[in-house]
C-alpha positions in Angstrom: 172.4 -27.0 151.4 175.9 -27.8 151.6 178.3 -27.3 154.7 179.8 -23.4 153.7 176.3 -22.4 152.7 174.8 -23.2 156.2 177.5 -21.5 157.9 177.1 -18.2 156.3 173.3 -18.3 157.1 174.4 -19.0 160.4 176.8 -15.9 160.3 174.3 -13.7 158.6 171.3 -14.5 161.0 173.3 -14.1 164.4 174.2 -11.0 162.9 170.8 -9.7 162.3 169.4 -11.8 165.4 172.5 -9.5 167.4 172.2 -6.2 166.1 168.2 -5.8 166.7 169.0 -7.0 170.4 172.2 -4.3 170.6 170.2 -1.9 173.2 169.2 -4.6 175.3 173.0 -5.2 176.5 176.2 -4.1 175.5 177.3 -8.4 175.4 175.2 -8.4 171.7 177.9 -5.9 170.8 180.0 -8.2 171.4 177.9 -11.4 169.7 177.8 -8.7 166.8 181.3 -7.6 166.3 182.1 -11.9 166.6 179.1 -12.7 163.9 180.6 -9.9 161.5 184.0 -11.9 161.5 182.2 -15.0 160.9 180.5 -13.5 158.2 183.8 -12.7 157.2 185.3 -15.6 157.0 182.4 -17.0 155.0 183.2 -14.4 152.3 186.8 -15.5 152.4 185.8 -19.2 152.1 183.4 -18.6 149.2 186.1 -16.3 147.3 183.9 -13.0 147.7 186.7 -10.7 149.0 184.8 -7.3 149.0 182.3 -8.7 151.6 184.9 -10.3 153.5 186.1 -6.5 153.8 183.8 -5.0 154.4 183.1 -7.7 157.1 186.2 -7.5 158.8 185.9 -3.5 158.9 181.9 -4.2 161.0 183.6 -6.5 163.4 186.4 -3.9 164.1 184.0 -1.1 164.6 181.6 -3.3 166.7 184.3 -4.4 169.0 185.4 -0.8 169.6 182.2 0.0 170.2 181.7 -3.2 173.0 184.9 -1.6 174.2 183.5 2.3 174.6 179.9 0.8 176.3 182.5 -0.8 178.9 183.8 2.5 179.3 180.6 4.2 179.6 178.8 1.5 182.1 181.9 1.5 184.8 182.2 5.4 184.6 180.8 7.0 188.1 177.7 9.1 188.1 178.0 12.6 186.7 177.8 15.3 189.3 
């Protein structure tokens, strides 16, 4: 396994490894949205530029979502 192949099963397994964790705290948002763009990057490095999109998009939607939880978790009680 060569250098670029390693890092994308690195990017591909924190990604999996971060989304089933996603409920258990709002900071594997964060390791998710950071794992997509990894990912991303490995498309761009191994010339595969519809993942790398689509990629890029996941870690965009991800981070906005990190950003609502942080919203959500310093709003006051309701009532």
């Amino acid at each position: 396994m060569d250098l670029t192949t390693a890092f994308g099963l690195f990017a591909v397994t924190a990604m999996m490894l971060c989304y089933a964790f996603e409920k258990k705290s709002r900071w594997f948002i964060l390791g998710f949205a950071a794992s997509c763009a990894l990912a991303s990057a490995y498309g761009f490095l191994i010339g595969s530029w519809p993942f790398s999109a689509v990629e890029a998009i996941w870690s965009l939607v991800a981070l906005r979502r990190w950003r609502v939880t942080a919203g959500v978790a310093n709003a006051p009680p309701p009532g």
